[in-house]
C-alpha positions as CSV (number, residue, x, y, z in Angstrom):
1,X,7.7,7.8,-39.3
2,X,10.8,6.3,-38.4
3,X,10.8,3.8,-35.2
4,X,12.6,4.4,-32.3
5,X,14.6,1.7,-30.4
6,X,13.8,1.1,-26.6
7,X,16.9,-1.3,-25.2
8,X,15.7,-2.8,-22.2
9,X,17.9,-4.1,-19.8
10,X,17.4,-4.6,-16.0
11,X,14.4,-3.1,-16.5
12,X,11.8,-5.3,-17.6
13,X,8.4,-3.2,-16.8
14,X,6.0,-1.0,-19.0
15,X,5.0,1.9,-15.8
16,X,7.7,3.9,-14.6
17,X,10.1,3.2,-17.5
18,X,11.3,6.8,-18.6
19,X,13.4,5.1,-21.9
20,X,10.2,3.9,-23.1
21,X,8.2,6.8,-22.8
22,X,10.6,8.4,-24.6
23,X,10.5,6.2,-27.2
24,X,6.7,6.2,-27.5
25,X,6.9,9.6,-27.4
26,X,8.6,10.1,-30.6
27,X,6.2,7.9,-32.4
28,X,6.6,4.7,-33.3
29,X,8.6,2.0,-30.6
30,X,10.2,-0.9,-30.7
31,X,11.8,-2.9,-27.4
32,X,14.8,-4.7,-27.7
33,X,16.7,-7.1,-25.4
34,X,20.0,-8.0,-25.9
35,X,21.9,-11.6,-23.6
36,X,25.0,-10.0,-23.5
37,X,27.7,-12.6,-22.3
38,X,30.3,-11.2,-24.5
39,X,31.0,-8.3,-23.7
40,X,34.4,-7.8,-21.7
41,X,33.9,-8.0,-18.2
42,X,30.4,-8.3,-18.1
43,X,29.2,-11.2,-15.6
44,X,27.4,-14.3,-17.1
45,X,24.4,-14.5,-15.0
46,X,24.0,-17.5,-12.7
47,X,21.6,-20.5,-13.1
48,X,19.0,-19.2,-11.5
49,X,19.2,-15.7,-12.9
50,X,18.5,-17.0,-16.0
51,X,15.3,-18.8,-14.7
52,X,14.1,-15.9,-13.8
53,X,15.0,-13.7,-17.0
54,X,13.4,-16.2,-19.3
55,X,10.3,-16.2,-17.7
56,X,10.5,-12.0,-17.0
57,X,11.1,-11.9,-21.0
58,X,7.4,-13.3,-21.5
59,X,5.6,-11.0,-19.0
60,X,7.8,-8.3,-20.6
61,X,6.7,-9.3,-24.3
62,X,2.9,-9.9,-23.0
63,X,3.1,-6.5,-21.5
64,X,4.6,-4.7,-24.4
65,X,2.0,-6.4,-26.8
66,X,-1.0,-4.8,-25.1
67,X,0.4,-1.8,-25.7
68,X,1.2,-2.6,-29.6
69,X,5.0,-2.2,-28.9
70,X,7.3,-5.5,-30.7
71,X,10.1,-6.6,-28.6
72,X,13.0,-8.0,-30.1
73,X,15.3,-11.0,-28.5
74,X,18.6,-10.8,-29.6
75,X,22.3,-12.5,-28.2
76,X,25.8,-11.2,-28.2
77,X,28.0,-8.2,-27.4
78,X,25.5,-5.8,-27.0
79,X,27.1,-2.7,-28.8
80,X,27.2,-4.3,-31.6
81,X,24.0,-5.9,-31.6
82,X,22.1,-2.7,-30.7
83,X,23.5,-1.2,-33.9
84,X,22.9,-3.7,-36.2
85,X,19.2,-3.6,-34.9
86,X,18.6,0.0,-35.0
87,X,20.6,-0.1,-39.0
88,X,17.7,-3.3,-39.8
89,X,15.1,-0.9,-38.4
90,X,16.7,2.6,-39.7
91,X,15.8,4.3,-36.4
92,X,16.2,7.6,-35.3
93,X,17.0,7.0,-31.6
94,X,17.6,4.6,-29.0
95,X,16.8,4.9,-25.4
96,X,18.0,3.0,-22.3
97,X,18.2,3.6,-18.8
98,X,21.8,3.9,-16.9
99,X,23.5,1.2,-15.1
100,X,26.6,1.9,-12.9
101,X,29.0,-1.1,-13.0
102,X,32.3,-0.7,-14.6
103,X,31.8,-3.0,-18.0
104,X,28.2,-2.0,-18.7
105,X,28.9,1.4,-18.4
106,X,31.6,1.0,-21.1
107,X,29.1,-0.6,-23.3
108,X,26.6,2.1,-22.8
109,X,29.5,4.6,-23.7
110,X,30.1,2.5,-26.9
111,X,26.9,2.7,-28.1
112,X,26.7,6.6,-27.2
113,X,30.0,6.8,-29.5
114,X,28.6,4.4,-32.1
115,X,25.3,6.2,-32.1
116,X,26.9,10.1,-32.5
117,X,29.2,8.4,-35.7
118,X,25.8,7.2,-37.4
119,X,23.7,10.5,-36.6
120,X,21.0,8.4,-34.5
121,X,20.3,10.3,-31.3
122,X,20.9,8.6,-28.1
123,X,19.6,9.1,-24.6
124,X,19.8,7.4,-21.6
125,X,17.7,7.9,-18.2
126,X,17.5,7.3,-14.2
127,X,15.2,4.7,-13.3
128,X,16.8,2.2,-11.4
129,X,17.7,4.1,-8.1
130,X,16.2,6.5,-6.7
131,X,19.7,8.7,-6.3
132,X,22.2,8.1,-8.9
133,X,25.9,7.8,-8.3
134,X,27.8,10.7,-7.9
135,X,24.6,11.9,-6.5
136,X,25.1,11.9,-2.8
137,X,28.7,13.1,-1.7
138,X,30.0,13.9,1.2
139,X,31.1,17.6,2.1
140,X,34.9,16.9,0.7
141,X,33.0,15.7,-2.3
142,X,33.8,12.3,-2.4
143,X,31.8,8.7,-2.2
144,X,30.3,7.6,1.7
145,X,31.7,4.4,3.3
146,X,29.4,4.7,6.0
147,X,25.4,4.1,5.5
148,X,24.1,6.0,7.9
149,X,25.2,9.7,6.8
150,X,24.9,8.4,3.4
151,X,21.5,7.9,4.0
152,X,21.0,10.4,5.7
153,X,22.3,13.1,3.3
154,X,20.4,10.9,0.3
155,X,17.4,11.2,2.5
156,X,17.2,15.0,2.5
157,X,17.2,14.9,-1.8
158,X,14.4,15.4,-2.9
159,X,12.9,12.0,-5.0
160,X,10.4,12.1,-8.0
161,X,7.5,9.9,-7.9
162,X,6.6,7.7,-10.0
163,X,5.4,7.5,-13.9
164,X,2.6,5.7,-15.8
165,X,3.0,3.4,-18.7
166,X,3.0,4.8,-22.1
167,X,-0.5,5.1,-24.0
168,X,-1.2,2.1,-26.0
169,X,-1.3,2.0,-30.0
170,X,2.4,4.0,-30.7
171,X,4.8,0.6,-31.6
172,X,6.4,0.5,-34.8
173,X,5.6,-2.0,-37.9
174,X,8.6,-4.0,-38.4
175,X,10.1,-4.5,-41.4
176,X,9.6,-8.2,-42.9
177,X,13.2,-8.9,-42.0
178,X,12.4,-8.5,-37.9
179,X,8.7,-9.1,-38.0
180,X,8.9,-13.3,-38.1
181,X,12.4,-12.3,-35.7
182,X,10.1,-10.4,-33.1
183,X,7.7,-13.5,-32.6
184,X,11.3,-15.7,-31.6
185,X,11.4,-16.1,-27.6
186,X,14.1,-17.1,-25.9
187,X,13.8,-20.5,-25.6
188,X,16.7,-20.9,-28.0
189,X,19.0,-19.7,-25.4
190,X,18.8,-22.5,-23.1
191,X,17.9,-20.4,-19.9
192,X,15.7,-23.0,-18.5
193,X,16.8,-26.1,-16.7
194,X,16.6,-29.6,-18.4
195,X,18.8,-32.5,-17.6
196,X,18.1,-32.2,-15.1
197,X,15.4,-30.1,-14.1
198,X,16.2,-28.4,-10.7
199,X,13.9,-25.8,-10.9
200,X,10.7,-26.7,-9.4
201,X,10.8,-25.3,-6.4
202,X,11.6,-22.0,-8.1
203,X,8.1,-22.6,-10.3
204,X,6.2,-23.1,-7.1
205,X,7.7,-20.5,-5.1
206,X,7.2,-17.5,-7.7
207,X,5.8,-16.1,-11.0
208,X,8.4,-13.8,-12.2
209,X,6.8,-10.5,-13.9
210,X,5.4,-6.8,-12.9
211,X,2.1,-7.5,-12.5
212,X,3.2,-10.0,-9.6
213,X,5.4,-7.7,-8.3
214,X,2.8,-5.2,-8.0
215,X,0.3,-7.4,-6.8
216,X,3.5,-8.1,-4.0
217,X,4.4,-5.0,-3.4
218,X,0.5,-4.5,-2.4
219,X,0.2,-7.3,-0.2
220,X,2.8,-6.3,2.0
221,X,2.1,-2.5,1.8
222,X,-1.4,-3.3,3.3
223,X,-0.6,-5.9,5.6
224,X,3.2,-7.0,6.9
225,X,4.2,-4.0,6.3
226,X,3.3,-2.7,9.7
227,X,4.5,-5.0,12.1
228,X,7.6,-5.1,9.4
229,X,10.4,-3.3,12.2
230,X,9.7,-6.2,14.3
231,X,9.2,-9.5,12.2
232,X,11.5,-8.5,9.3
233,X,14.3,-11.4,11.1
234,X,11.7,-14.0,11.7
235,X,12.8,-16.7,9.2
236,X,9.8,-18.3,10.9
237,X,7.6,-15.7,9.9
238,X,5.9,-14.3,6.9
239,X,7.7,-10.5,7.9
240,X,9.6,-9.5,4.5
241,X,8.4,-8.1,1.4
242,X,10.5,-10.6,-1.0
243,X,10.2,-7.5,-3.3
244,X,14.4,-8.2,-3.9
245,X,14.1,-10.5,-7.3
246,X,11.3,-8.0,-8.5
247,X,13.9,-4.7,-7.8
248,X,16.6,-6.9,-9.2
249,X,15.2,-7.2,-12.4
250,X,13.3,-3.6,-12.9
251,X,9.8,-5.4,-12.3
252,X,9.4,-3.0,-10.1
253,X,11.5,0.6,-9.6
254,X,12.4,2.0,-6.7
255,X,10.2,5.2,-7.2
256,X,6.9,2.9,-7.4
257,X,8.2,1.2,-4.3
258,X,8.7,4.7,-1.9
259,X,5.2,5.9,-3.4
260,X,3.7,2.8,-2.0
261,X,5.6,3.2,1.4
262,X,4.8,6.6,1.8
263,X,0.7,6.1,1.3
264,X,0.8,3.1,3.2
265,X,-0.2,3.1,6.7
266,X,2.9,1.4,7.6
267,X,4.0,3.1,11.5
268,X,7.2,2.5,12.2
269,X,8.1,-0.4,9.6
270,X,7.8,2.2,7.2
271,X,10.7,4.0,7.6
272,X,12.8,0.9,8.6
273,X,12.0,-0.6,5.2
274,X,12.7,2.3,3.9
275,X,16.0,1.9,5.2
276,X,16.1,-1.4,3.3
277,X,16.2,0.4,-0.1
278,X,18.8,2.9,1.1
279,X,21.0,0.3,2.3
280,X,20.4,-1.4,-2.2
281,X,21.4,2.6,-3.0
282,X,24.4,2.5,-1.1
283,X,25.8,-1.0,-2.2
284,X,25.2,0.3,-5.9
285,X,27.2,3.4,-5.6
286,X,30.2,1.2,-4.1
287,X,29.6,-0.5,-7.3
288,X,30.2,2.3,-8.8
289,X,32.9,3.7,-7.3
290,X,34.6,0.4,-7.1
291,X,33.6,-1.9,-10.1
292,X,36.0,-4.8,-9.0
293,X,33.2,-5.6,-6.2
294,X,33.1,-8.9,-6.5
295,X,36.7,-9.9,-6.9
296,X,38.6,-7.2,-4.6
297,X,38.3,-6.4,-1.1
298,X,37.7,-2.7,-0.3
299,X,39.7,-2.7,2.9
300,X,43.3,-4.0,1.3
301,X,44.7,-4.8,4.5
302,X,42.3,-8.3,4.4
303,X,44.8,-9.0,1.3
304,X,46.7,-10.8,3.7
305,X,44.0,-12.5,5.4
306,X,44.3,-16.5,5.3
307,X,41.0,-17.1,4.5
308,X,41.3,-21.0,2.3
309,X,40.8,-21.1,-1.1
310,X,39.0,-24.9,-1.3
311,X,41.0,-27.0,-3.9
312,X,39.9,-30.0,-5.5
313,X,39.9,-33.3,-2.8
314,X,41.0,-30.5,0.2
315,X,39.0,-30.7,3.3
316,X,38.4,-27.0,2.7
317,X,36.4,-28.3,-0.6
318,X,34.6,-30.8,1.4
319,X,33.5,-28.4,4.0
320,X,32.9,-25.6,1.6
321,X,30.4,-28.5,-0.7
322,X,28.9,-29.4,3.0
323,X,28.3,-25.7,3.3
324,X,26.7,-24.9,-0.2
325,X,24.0,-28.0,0.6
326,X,23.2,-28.0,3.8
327,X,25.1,-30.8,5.1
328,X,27.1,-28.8,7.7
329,X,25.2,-29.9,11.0
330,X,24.7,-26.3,12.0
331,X,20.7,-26.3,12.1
332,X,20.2,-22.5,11.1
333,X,23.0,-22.5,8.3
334,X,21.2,-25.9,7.0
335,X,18.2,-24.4,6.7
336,X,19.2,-21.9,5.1
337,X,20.9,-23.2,2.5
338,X,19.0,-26.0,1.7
339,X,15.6,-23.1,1.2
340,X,18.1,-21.3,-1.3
341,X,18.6,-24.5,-3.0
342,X,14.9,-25.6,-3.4
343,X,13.3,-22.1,-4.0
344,X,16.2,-19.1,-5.3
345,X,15.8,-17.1,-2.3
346,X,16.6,-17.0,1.7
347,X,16.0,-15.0,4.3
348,X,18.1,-12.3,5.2
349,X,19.0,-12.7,8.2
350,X,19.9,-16.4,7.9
351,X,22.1,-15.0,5.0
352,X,24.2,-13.2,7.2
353,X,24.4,-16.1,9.9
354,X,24.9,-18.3,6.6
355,X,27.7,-16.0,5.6
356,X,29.0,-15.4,9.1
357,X,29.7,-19.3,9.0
358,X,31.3,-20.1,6.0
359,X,34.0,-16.7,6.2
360,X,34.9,-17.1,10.3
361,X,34.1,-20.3,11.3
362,X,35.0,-22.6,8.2
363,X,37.7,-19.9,7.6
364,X,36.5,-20.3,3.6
365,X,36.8,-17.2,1.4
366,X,34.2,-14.8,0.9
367,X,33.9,-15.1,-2.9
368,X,33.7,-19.0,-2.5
369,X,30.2,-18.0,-0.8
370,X,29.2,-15.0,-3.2
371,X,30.0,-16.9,-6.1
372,X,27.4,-19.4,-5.3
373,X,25.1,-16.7,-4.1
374,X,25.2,-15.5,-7.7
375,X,24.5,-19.1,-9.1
376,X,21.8,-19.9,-6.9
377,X,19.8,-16.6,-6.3
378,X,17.3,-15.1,-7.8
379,X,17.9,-12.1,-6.7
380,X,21.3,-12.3,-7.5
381,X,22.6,-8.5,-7.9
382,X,25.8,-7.4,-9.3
383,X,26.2,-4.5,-6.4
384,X,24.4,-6.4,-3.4
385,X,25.9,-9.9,-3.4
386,X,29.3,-8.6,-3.6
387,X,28.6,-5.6,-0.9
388,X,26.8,-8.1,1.5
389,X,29.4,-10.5,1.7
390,X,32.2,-8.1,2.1
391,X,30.2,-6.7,4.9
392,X,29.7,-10.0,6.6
393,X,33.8,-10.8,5.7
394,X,34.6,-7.2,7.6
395,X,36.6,-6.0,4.6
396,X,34.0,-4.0,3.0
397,X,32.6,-0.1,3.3
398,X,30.6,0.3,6.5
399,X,31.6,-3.6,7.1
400,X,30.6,-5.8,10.2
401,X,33.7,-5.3,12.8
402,X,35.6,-9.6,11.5
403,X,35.2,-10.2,15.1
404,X,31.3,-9.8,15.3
405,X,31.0,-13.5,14.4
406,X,27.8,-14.9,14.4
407,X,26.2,-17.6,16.5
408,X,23.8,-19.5,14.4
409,X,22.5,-21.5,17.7
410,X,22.7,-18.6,19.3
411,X,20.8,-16.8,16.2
412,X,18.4,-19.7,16.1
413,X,16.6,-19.3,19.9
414,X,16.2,-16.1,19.1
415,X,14.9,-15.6,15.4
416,X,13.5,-19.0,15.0
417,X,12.6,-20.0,18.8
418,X,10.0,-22.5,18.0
419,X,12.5,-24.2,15.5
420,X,9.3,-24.1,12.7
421,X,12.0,-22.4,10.0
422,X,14.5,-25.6,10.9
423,X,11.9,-28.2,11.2
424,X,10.7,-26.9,7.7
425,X,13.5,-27.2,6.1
426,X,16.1,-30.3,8.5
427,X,13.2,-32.3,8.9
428,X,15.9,-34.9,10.4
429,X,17.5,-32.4,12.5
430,X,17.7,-34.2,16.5
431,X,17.7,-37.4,15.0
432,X,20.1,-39.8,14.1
433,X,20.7,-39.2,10.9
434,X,21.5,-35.4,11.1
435,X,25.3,-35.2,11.2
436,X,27.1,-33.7,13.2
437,X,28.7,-29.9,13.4
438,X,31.9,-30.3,11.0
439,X,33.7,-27.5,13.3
440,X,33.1,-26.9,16.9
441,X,32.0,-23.2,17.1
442,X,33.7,-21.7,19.9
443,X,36.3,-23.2,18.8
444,X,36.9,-21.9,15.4
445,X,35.5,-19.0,16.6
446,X,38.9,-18.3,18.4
447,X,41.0,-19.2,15.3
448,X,39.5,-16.7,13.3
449,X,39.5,-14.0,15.9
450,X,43.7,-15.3,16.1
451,X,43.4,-15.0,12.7
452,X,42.5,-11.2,12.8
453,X,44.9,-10.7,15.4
454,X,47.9,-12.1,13.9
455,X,46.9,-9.9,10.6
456,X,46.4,-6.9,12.6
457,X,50.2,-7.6,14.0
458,X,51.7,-8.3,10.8
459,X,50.7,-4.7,10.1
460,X,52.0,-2.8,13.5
461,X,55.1,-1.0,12.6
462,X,58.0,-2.1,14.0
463,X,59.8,0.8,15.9
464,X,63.1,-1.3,16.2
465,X,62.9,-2.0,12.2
C-alpha cells in the first residue's frame, strides 16, 4: 500500500485534525513538518515562536508515535521539500489544512500545481477557524471592517463540532532512506536559546503541547470560566484562559474550543469568550483580504501620520529600547513588558495600554511595537499581532477612534487597584530607584491628539484651491 503524506503546519495535534484522518484513512500515514524560512514572503518566526515550536514538535512526534504514524522534520522552501518527500516515499497523496496569508497560500497553490504535474492527489481542509475566509460576507458581497455584524452574521452559520483522533496502527513503514531521517528532531535547527539562555521563564511558565492545552482548556471551562465577563482585565487575577499560544499553534482547534464552551456551565462569560474567538476569526480574514498586515496600514490616510521611526543613537531609539524592557517609569506599561520579557506572554489588557503608550504617547510607530510582539510572544500570530496593533494605532478595520488614548495610571486603579500585578513584576516601583516617566502623559497626550488634527487638516479640501 502506498503511504500517504500528512504536512502539518500550524496544526500540531492528533484530535480534530481532518488532513490526518484523511491520510489514515487511505491506509498507511506519514506526518511531515517542514521550517520554511525560504519561501518568498513568508515571515521567519520570532525567538520565542521558535521556543515554542521546538518543544510542540516533540509532543507532536510523541503523539503521532502512539498512534504508529512517523513524522518527518525537514527545512527549506516548503514546495519543494514536500515533493522531494512524497517522490522518497512514492506517495499517493498529501494532505494539509488551509492557511489564509498571502505567501503561504501561494505555497499551498504550488504544491496543488506540483502535485496535479506528478499525478499525486492533493487535498487540503478547514481546521483552523471555525468560518473560513470568504465565508462571511456582507450583503454587497464583500469582506466586514466592523466586528460586530461580522460576528454577528458568522454567528448565525452553522459550525461543525469537533472530530476524534485517527485509530491507532495505520502509519506507514518508511523506506530505509527516511527511517534513520524520521528519528532526527529538531535540535539541529537551533530553535532553542543558548548563549545565552533567556528562556527560563518561558520553561517555568508553560509546557507547550495538546495534551496541556486540553488539560487548559478544562481548567478554565470548569472554573474561571464563569466569572470570565468580569475578571477577564484583571492583570491581578487568574480571569483568562491563556488558551492564545495553544490556538496559535493548532494545539488546540477552534471547534474543540466552542464544544467545550458550549457544555460548560459558563453564564454569561460564555458568550463573552466566545466573542474572544470571533474577534481571532475576524483579524484572520483581514489577513486574508489584506496580506500586507503587518507592514501597511488599512486606513491609508495614517500614511501621513508622523509617527517616529527610532534610528540608531535617536532619542526615539532610546525611548522605544526603554519601552521594549520596562524601563519607561509608567508602572502598568513596565509591568507589562517586563512579564512578556520573562514568560512569552502578557495580558491583554495591559497589551493595549502597552500599545496605547508606545503609538500616542511616545509617538513611536506601530510596527516598531508589533515587530517585537512577534519576537517576543509566544503567541505570536501572523493575523492577530498585526490586526491588534493597528487597532490600538486607529488605522486598522473596526480600529480604536487615534484619540481614545489610554491612561495606564488611570488603567492601573482600575484593573490592577491593589497594585499586586505592578508589585509582581516593578518590585522597585515608589522607591528610589524606579525612574521616572520619560514623557509626561497629558502632555503627549495633546501632541498626538495635534498630531491627528493636523493630519486630518492636511486632508480637508481646500475650496479656494
Amino acid at each position: 500500500m502506498k503511504p500517504s503524506l500528512v504536512w502539518f503546519r500550524d496544526d500540531l495535534r492528533v484530535r480534530d485534525n481532518p488532513a490526518l484522518l484523511a491520510a489514515v484513512a487511505d491506509g498507511a500515514a506519514v506526518g511531515l513538518f517542514v521550517l520554511d524560512e525560504a519561501s518568498p514572503g513568508v515571515r521567519p518566526l520570532g525567538g520565542a515562536a521558535k521556543w515554542w515550536l521546538h518543544h510542540g514538535l516533540e509532543d507532536l512526534r510523541g503523539a503521532l508515535a502512539g498512534l504508529g504514524i512517523p513524522l518527518l522534520l525537514r527545512r527549506g522552501p516548503a514546495a519543494e521539500v514536500v515533493a522531494e518527500v512524497w517522490g522518497a516515499l512514492d506517495a499517493q497523496a498529501v494532505y494539509w489544512n488551509r492557511r489564509y496569508g498571502g505567501p503561504e497560500r501561494e505555497v499551498d497553490a504550488a504544491v496543488e500545481r506540483r502535485a496535479a504535474a506528478e499525478g499525486i492527489h492533493a487535498e487540503s481542509f478547514a481546521a483552523n477557524l471555525l468560518h473560513e475566509p470568504g465565508t462571511v460576507r456582507t450583503g454587497q458581497g464583500g469582506p466586514y471592517r466592523v466586528f460586530t455584524p461580522f460576528w454577528k452574521a458568522a454567528s448565525a452559520r452553522p459550525v461543525r463540532s469537533a472530530w476524534g483522533a485517527p485509530d491507532a496502527g495505520r502509519g506507514a513503514v518508511l523506506p530505509p532512506a527516511l527511517s534513520a531521517a524520521a528519528a532526527e528532531g529538531a535540535e539541529a535547527w537551533g530553535l532553542l536559546p543558548e548563549k545565552p539562555d533567556w528562556a527560563g521563564g518561558l520553561r517555568e511558565a508553560w509546557e507547550p503541547g495538546a495534551a496541556a492545552g486540553e488539560r487548559l482548556l478544562e481548567d478554565f471551562a470548569s472554573g474561571p470560566l464563569r466569572d470570565y465577563a468580569e475578571d477577564r482585565d484583571r492583570p491581578d487575577m487568574d480571569g483568562t484562559s491563556r488558551l492564545s499560544p495553544y490556538l496559535r499553534w493548532g494545539h488546540l482547534s477552534p471547534f474543540q474550543v466552542r464544544d467545550r464552551l458550549l457544555s460548560a456551565d459558563g453564564g454569561p462569560g460564555s458568550s463573552v469568550f466566545a466573542t474572544q474567538l470571533g474577534w481571532r476569526e475576524f483579524c484572520w480574514h483581514q489577513l486574508h483580504e489584506h496580506p500586507h498586515l503587518a507592514t501597511a496600514n488599512l486606513r491609508p490616510e495614517f500614511d501621513a501620520f508622523p509617527w517616529a521611526w527610532p534610528q540608531d543613537g535617536s532619542d526615539e531609539a532610546a525611548l522605544a529600547d526603554g519601552w521594549r524592557h520596562g524601563r519607561t517609569g509608567i508602572e502598568l506599561v513596565d509591568a507589562g513588558q517586563r512579564e512578556l520579557w520573562a514568560t512569552g506572554w502578557m495580558h491583554n489588557r495591559v497589551r493595549m495600554v502597552s500599545a496605547s503608550f508606545l503609538v500616542k504617547n511616545l509617538g513611536i510607530h506601530w510596527r516598531v511595537g508589533e515587530a517585537w510582539f512577534w519576537d517576543t510572544l509566544v503567541d505570536a500570530d501572523a493575523a492577530l499581532n498585526p490586526a491588534n496593533w493597528q487597532w490600538v494605532a486607529g488605522c486598522g478595520a473596526d480600529a480604536a477612534p487615534f484619540f481614545r488614548i489610554f491612561n495606564p495610571d488611570t488603567q492601573a486603579k482600575k484593573f490592577d487597584p491593589e497594585r499586586r500585578y505592578v508589585r509582581r513584576w516593578v518590585p522597585e516601583a515608589g522607591t528610589p530607584a524606579y525612574p521616572k516617566p520619560v514623557v509626561d502623559l497629558g502632555a503627549s497626550r495633546r501632541r498626538a491628539l495635534e498630531d491627528l488634527a493636523s493630519l486630518r487638516a492636511d486632508r480637508t479640501p481646500n475650496p479656494d484651491a
